[in-house]
C-alpha positions as CSV (number, residue, x, y, z in Angstrom):
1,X,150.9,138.3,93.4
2,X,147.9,137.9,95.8
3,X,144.5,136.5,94.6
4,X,141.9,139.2,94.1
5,X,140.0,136.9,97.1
6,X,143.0,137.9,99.1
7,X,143.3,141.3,98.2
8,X,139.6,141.4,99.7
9,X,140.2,140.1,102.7
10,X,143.1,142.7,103.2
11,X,140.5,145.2,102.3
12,X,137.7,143.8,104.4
13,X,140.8,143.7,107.5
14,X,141.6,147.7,106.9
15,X,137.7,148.7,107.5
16,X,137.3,146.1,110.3
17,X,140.6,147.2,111.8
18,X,141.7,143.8,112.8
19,X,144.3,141.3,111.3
20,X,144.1,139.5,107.6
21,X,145.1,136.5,109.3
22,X,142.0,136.5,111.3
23,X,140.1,136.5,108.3
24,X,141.8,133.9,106.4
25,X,141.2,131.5,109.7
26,X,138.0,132.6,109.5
27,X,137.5,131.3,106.2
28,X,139.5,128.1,106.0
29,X,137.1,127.5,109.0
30,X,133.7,128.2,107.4
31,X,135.1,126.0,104.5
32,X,136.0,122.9,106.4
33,X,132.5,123.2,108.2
34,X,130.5,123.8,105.2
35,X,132.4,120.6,103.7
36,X,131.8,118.6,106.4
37,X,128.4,119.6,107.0
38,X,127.8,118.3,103.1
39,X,129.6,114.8,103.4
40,X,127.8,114.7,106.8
41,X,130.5,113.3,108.3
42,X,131.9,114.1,111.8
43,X,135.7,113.6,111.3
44,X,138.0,116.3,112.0
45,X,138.1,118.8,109.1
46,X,140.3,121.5,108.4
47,X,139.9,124.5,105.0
48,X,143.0,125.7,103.5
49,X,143.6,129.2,101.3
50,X,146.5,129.6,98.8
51,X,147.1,133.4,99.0
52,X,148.4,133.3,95.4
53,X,146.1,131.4,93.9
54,X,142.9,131.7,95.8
55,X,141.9,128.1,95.9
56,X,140.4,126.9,99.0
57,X,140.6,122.9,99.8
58,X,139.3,121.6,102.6
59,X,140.8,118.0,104.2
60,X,140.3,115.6,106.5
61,X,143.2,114.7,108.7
62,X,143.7,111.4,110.9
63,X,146.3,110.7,113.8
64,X,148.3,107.7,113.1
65,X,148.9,105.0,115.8
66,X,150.4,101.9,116.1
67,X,148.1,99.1,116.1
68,X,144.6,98.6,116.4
69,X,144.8,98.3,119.8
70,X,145.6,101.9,120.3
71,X,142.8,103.3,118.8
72,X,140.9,105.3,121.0
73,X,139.0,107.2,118.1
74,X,138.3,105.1,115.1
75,X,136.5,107.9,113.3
76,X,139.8,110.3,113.6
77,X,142.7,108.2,114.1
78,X,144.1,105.6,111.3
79,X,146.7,102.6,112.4
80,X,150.5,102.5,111.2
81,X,149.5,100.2,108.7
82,X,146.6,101.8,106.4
83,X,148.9,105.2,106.8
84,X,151.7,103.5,104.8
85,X,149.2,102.0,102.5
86,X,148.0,105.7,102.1
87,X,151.0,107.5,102.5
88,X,153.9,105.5,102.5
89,X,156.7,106.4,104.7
90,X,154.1,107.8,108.1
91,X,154.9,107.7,111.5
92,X,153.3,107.0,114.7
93,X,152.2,110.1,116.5
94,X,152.2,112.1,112.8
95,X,149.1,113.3,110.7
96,X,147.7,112.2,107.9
97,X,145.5,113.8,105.1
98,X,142.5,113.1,103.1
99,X,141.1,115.8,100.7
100,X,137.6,116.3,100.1
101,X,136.2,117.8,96.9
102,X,134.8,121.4,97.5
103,X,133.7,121.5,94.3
104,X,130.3,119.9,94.5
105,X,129.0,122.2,97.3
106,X,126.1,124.4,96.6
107,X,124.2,127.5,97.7
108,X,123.1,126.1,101.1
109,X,126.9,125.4,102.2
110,X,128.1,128.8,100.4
111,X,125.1,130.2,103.0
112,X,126.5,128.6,105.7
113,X,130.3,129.9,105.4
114,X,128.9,133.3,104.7
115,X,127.7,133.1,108.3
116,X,130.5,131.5,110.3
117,X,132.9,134.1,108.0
118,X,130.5,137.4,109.3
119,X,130.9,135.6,112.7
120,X,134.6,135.3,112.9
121,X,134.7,138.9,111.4
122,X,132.8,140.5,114.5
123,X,134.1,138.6,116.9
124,X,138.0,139.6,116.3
125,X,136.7,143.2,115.4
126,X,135.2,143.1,119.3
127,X,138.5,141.3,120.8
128,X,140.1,144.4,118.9
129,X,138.2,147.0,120.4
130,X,138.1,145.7,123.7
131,X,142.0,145.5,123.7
132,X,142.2,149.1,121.8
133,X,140.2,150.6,125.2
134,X,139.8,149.2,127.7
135,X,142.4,150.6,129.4
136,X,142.2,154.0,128.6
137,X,139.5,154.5,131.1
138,X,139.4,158.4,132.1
139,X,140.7,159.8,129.4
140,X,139.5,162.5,126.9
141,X,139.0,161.4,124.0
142,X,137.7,163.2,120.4
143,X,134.5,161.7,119.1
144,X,132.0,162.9,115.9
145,X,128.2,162.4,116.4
146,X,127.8,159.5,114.4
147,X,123.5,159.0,114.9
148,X,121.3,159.6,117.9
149,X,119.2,156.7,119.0
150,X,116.7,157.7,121.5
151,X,117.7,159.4,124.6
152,X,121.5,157.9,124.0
153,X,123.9,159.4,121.3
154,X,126.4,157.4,119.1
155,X,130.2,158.9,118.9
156,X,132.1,157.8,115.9
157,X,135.8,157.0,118.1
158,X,137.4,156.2,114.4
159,X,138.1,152.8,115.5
160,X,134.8,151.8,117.5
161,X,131.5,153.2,118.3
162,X,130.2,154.9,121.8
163,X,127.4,155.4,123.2
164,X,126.4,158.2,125.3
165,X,123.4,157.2,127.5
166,X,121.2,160.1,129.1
167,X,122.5,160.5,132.7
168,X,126.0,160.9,131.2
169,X,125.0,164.1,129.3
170,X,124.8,167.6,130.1
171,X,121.1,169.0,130.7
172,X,122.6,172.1,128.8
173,X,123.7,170.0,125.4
174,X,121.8,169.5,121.8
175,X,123.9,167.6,119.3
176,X,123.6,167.6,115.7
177,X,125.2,164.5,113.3
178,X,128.6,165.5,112.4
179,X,129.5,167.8,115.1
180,X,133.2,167.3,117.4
181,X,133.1,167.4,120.5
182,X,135.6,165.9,123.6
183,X,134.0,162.8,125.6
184,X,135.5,161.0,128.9
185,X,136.1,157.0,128.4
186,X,133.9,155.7,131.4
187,X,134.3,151.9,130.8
188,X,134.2,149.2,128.2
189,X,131.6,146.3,128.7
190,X,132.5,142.8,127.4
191,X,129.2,141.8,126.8
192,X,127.3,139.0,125.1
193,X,126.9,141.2,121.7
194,X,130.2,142.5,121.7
195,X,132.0,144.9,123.7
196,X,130.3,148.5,124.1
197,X,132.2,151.7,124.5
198,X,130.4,154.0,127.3
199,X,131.6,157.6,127.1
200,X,130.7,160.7,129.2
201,X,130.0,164.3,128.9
202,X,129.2,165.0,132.3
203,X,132.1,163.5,134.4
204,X,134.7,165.7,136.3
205,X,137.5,164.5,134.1
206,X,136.5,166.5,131.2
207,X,136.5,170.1,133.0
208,X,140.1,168.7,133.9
209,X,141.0,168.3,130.7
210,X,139.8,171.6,128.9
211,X,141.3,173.3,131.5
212,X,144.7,171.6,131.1
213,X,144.2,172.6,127.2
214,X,143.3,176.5,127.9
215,X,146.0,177.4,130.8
216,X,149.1,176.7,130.1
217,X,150.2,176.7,133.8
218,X,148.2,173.5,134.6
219,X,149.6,171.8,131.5
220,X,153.2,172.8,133.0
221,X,152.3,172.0,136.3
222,X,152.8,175.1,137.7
223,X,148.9,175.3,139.0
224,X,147.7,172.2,139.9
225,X,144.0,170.7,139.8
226,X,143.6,169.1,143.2
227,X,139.8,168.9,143.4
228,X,136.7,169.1,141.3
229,X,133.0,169.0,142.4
230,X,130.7,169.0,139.1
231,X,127.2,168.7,138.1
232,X,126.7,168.8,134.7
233,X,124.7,171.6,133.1
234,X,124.4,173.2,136.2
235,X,127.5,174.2,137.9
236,X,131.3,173.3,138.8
237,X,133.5,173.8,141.6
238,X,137.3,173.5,140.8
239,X,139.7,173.9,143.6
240,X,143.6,174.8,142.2
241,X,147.3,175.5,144.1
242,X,149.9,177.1,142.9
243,X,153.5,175.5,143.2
244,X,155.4,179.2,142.3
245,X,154.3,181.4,144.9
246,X,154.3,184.1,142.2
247,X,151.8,182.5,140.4
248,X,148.4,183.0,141.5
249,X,146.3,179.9,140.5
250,X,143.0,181.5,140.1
251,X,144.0,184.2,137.9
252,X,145.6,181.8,135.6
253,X,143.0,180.0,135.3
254,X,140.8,183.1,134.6
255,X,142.7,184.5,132.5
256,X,142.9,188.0,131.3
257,X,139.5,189.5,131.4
258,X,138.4,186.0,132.1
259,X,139.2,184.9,128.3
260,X,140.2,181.3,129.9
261,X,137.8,180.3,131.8
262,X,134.9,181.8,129.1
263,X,136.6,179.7,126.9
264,X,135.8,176.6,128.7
265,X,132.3,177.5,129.6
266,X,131.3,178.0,125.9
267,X,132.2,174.7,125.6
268,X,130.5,173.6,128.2
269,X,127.2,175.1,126.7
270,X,127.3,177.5,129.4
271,X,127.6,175.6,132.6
272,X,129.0,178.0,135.4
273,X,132.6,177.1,136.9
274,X,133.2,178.4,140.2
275,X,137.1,178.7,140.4
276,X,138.8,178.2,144.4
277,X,141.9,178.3,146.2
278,X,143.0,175.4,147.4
279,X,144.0,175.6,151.5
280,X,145.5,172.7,153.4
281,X,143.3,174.0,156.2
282,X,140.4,172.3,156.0
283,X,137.9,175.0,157.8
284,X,139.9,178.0,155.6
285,X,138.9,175.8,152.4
286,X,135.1,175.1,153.5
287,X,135.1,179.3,154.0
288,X,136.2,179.6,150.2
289,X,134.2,176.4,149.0
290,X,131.1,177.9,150.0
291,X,131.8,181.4,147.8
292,X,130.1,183.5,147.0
293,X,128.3,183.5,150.5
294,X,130.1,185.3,153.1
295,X,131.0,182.7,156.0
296,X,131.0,183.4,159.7
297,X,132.6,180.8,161.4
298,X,133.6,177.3,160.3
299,X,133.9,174.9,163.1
300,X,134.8,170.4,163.3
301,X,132.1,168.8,165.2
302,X,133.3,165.1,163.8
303,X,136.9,164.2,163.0
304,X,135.9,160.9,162.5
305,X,133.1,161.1,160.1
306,X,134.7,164.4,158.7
307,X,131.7,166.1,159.2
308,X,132.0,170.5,159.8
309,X,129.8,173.0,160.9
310,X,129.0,176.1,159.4
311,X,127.9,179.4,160.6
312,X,126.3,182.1,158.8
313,X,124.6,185.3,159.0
314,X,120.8,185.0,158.5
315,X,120.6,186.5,155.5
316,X,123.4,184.8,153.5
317,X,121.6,181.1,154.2
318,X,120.0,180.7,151.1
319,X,122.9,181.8,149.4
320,X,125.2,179.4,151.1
321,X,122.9,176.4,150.6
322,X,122.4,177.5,146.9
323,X,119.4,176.5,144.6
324,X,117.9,172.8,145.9
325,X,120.9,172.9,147.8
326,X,123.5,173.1,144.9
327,X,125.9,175.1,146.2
328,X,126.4,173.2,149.9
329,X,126.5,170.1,148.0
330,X,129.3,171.2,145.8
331,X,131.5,172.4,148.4
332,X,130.3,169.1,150.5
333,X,131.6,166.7,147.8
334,X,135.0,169.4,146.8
335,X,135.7,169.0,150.7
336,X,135.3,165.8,150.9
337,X,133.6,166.7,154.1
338,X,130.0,166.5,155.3
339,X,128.5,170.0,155.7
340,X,126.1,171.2,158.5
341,X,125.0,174.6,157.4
342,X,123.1,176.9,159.8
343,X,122.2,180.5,160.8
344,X,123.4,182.4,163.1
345,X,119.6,182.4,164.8
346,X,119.0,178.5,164.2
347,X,123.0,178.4,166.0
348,X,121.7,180.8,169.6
349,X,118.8,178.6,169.7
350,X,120.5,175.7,169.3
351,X,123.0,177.3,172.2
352,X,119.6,178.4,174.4
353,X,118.4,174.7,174.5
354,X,121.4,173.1,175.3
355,X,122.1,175.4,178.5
356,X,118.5,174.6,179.4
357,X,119.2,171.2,178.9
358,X,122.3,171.7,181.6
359,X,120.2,173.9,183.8
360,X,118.1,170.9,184.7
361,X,114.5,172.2,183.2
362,X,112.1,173.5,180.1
363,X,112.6,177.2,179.6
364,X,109.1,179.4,180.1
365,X,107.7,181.9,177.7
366,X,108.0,185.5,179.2
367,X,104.1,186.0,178.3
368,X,103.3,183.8,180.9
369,X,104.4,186.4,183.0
370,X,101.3,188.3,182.8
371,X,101.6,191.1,185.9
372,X,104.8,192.8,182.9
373,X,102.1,193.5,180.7
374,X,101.7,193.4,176.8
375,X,104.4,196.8,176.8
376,X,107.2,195.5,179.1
377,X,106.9,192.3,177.4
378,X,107.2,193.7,173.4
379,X,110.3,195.8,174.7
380,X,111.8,192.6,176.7
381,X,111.3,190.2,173.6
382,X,112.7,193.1,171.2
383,X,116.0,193.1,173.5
384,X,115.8,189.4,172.7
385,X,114.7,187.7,176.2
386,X,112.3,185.7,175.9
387,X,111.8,183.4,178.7
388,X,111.4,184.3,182.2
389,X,114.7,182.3,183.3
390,X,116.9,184.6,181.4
391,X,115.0,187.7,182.8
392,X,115.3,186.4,185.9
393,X,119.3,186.0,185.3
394,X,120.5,189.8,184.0
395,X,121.5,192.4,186.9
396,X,119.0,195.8,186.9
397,X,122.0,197.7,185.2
398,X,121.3,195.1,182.3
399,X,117.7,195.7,182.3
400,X,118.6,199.8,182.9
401,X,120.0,199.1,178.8
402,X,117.4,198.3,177.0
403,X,115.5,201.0,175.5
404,X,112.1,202.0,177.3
405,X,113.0,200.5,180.6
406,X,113.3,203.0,183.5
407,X,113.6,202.6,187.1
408,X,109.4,202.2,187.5
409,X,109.2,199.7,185.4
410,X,112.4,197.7,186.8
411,X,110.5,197.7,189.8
412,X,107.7,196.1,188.3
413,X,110.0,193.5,186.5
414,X,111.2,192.8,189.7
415,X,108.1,192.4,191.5
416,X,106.5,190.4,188.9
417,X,109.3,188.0,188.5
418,X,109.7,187.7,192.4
419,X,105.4,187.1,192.2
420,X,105.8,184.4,189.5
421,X,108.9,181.8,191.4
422,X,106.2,182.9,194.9
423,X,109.1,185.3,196.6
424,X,106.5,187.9,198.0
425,X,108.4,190.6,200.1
426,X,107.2,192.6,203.0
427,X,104.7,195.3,202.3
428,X,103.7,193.3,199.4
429,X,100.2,191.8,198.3
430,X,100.2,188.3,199.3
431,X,102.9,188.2,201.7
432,X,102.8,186.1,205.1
433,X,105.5,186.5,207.7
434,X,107.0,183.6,209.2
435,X,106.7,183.1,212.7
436,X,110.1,183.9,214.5
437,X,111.5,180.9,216.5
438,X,111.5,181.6,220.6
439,X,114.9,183.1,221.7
440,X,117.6,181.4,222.8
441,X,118.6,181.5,227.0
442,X,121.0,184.5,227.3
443,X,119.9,186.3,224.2
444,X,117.1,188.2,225.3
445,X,118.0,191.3,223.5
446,X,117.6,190.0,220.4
447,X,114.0,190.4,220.9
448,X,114.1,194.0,219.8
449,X,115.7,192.9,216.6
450,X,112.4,192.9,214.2
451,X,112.1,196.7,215.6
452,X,115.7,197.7,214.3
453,X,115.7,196.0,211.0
454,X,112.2,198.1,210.5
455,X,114.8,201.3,211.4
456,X,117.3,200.2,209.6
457,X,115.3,199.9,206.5
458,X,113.4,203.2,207.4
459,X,117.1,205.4,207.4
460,X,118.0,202.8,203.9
461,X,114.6,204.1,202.3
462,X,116.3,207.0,200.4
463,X,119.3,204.8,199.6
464,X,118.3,202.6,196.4
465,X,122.1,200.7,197.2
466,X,121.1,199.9,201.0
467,X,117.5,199.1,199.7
468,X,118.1,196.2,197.1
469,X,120.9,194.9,200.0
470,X,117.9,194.8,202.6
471,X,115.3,193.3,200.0
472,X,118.0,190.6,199.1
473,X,118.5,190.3,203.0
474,X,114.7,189.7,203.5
475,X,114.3,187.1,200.4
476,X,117.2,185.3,201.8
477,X,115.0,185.1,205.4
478,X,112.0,183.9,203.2
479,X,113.7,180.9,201.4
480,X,116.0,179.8,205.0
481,X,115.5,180.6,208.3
482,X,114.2,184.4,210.2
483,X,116.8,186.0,212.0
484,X,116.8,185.3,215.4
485,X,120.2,186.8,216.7
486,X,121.8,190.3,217.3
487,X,125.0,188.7,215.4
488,X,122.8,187.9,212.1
489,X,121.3,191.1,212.0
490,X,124.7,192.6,211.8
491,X,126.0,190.0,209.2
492,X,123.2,190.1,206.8
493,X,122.4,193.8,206.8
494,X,124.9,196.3,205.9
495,X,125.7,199.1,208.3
496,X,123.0,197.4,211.0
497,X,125.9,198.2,213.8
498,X,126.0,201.2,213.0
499,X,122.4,201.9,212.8
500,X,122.3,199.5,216.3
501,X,125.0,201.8,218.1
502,X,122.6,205.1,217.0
503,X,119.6,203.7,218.1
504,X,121.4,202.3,221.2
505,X,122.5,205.5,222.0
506,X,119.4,207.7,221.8
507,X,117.7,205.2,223.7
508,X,120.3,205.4,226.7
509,X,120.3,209.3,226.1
510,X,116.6,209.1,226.5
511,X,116.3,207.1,229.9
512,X,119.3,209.0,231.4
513,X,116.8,212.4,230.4
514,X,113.9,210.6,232.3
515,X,116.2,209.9,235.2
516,X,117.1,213.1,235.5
517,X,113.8,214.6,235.5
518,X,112.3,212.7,237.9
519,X,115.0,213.4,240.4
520,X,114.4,216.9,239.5
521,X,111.0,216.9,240.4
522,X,111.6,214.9,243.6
């Protein structure tokens, strides 16, 4: 039968959780130093339990060599000789013993193996620990609030203690001593006190796992978790697939009137879950990661540095970036992806400068524009142009669109803008006509051409087709050269031969009528 010193050990083992030999070594050891310690003597020492009878010796043992001149140690090693003389019958390389009395050691020593005993104790309960978790890192694991100490809470694991610091727990969460609740294993530190258990209420791993517990088709595999964007107290983005195409994921993992998922939340104090469709398309799965705002276009402007750029209407922007920027950074770190959010306004503007960029100059304000007035220009910027580039680029069927523009006050678009780049037409305030070069030899005809293109706009003045075709005629005259030659005339203004072959013709029928009279009156 074991000694009752024994049977406490054993006891002493079951609380610690760690091995009665550990304790018995730590004994015998706190004996053998508290002996030596007392004979103050520095040779090896060693304590010794009998389980039956609970005695504890403690002995001093010497290595036996051959002759004196092998000693190396003469404190702890004894020559062939004096170990026969001792024990008779010893051999080289064996041990031999010398007991020590343990009975004339007082309180101070019984202090002192008190000490190295608590020691021992701690540090095989820490070696036990450490090996008990340190490699269940991520897992769930069921904890009771054992005391709160500060900011950080304690977790009773059954075989260890945890701590819970602050950043690890839910802004949402109030424990009370006592209370169950599921923690995530971060990490074990080996440190100087002792190894310390670190456990989490905030990590992804445990939305994982309560939803593995509530739907039966993620613990079977048929819907699979394959992402999960979290911040704790606030909300959580869980992205699922379904491996049955029968099964639809989210719906399992709502559950009938959303039973599952409330489930979950209440045991989350409330945080909000946001439950997605997994797509292997990455631009289809930033659309769905960014729910609930609507999404008008997703497009990759980096493969390399993953980075996306998202497009949506005006008023769904604050929506889409969330509160501080929650909901962008979810989707951001569910995707995996980098997230460039913008409006459709923020995206034309960003279009406007980059084709001014290409154009070669700095777009100007239509106000400066200031013959329009404050009327043309309110209507103009309502229709959305706003510089005088633009206006200067749509047709007069595209100005003819926009509501309170008629054909007077296209006219004075166009005279305004032609004013403001200096293109001043005939019959216009400002204008200076270019001195016409001296004819060529041969082409003395040509000199009447000034006079027909002044016809030729005359019969064109009830034509608004014929008209714009002359004035672009004239502006073209303004920026190159003036039109010296019959040939140009006919080239650059539409239906001049005809116009030429008219006037041509009343002007022979009209000398031929002269002729004729005079001859008459001779």
């Amino acid at each position: 039968m074991a000694s009752a010193l024994y049977q406490s050990i054993e006891l002493l083992s079951r609380e610690k959780g760690i091995e009665p030999e550990l304790v018995v070594g730590a004994v015998e050891e706190a004996i053998a130093l508290a002996t030596r310690k007392y004979y103050k003597t520095q040779e090896n020492m060693r304590g010794e339990l009998n389980k039956e009878t609970g005695e504890i010796t403690a002995y001093v043992y010497k290595t036996v060599v051959a002759d004196e001149e092998q000693i190396e140690d003469p404190v702890n090693q004894i020559t062939l000789a004096e170990a026969n003389e001792l024990a008779p019958g010893a051999e080289v390389g064996s041990e031999i013993r010398l007991y020590r009395d343990t009975s004339p050691l007082g309180r101070i020593a019984a202090q002192l193996a008190k000490q190295v005993i608590f020691q021992k104790v701690r540090e095989a309960e820490r070696d036990t620990v450490f090996n008990e978790y340190a490699h269940r890192e991520k897992e769930v694991l069921n904890a009771t609030v054992k005391r709160i100490e500060g900011q950080d809470v304690i977790f009773d694991l059954g075989k260890a203690e945890a701590r819970c610091p602050k950043r690890e727990q839910s802004r949402l969460e109030q424990f009370s001593i006592g209370e169950r609740v599921r923690v995530v294993l971060l990490k074990v530190d080996r440190a100087a006190k002792g190894p310390q258990v670190i456990v989490s209420r905030a990590a992804p791993e445990l939305v994982s796992n309560l939803f593995q517990s509530e739907v039966p088709e993620i613990y079977d595999n048929t819907v699979v978790i394959r992402a999960i964007a979290r911040e704790a107290g606030e909300r959580t983005k869980i992205a699922v697939q379904s491996r049955d195409k029968d099964v639809d994921p989210v719906g399992a993992c709502v559950g009938m009137k959303g039973m599952r998922v409330q489930s979950i939340i209440r045991e989350l104090r409330g945080e909000k879950i946001d439950i997605i469709e997994f797509s292997d398309e990455i631009t289809t799965f930033a659309e769905k990661a960014l729910q609930p705002a609507k999404v008008s276009r997703v497009s990759i402007s980096d493969l390399t540095d993953k980075q996306l750029e998202v497009i949506v209407d005006d008023t769904q922007l604050s929506l889409a970036i969330g509160k501080k920027g929650q909901n962008v950074r979810l989707a951001a770190k569910l995707l995996g992806w980098k997230i460039d959010i913008k409006s459709e306004e923020e995206k034309r503007q960003e279009v406007e400068q980059q084709m001014q960029a290409l154009s070669g100059g700095p777009s100007t304000p239509i106000e400066q524009v200031t013959e329009l007035g404050e009327g043309i220009i309110q209507k103009l910027v309502a229709a959305g142009i706003t510089t005088v580039e633009s206006l200067a680029d749509m047709t007069p069927e595209q100005l003819e669109e926009i509501p309170g523009i008629g054909e007077k006050t296209l006219e004075r678009i166009g005279v305004a803008v032609r004013h403001y780049f200096g293109h001043f037409e005939e019959g216009e305030e400002g204008y200076v006509p270019e001195e016409p070069a001296e004819p060529l030899p041969g082409e003395a005809e040509v000199e009447n051409a000034p006079a027909i293109v002044a016809n030729v706009e005359a019969e064109a003045e009830n034509s608004a087709e014929v008209l714009e075709e002359a004035e672009g005629v004239a502006a073209v005259a303004a920026d190159t050269e003036p039109i010296t030659t019959l040939e140009e005339v006919i080239e650059h203004v539409p239906d001049a031969d005809e116009a030429l072959g008219s006037e041509l013709n009343e002007s022979e029928s009209k000398t031929q009528d002269e002729q004729a009279a005079k001859e008459g009156g001779a």
